[in-house]
C-alpha positions in Angstrom: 5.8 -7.9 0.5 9.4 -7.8 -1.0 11.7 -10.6 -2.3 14.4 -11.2 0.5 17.6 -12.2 -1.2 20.1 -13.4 0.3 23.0 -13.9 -2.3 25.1 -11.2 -2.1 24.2 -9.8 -5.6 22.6 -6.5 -6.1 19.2 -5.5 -5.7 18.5 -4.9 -9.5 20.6 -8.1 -10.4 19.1 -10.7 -12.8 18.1 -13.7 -11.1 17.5 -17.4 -11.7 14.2 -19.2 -11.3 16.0 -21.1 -8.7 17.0 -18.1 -6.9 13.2 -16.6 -7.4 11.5 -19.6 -6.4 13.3 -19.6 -3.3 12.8 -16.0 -2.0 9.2 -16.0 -2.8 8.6 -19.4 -1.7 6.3 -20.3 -4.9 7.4 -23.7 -6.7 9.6 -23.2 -10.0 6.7 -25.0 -12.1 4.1 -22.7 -11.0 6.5 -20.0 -12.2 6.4 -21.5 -15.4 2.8 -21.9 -15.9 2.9 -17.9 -14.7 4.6 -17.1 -17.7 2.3 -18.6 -19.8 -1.1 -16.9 -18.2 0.6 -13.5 -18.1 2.0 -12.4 -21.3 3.6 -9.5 -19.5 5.8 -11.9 -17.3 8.6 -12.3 -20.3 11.7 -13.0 -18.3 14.7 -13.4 -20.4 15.9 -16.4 -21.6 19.2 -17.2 -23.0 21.1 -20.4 -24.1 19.4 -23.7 -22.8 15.9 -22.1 -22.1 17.5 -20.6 -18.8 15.3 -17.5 -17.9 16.9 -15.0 -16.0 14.4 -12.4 -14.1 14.5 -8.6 -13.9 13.3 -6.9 -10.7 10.5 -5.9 -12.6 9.5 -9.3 -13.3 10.3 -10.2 -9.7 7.6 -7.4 -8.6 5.3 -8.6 -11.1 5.7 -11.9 -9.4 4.7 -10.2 -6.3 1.9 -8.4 -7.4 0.2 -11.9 -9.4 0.9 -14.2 -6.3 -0.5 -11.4 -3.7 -3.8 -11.2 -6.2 -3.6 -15.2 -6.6 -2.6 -16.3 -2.8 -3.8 -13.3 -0.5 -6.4 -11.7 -2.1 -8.5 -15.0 -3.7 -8.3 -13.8 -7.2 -8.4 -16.2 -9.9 -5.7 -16.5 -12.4 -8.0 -14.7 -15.2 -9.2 -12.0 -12.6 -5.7 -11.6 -11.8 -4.8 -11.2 -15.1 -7.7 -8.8 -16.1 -6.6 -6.3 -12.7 -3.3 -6.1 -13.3 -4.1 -5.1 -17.1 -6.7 -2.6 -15.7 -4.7 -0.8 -13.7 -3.5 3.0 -14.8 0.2 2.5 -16.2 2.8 3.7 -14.2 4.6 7.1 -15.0 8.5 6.7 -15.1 8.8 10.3 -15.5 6.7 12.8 -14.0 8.3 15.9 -13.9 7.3 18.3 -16.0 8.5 19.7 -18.9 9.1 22.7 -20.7 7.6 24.2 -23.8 9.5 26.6 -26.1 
């Protein structure tokens, strides 16, 4: 499952609740309450409160509402697998020794 966006910005362009919301069809509130259960969902915010979402947070969206919504996990189950889970490697190639 993949956000579709359909606003003309790039694919790793910052995005509004709004604009979130919509793609992923989940309700702007419940978003919100996200943030607060996940302490690794930290979108940015800037003047005003408006938070502005990576596409990072976007897939960590994802990956909560698939536990949540598909795969019947509660929010604290949800929670507990995602901080569980091996961490990602951004850069596996090997390197060198002198």
């Amino acid at each position: 499952m993949s956000a579709q966006f359909e606003d003309g910005k790039d694919e790793g362009a910052l995005r509004t609740i709004g604009e979130v919301s919509k793609a992923l069809d989940i309700k702007t509130h419940v978003l919100r309450y996200w943030e607060q259960q996940f302490p690794m969902l930290q979108p940015l915010k800037r003047s005003g409160g408006r938070r502005y979402y990576r596409a990072a947070d976007i897939a960590l969206i994802e990956k909560i509402n698939g536990l949540v919504n598909r795969d019947g996990y509660t929010l604290k189950g949800a929670q507990q697998a995602i901080e569980n889970e091996p961490a990602e490697v951004e850069d596996s190639a090997p390197t060198l020794a002198d």
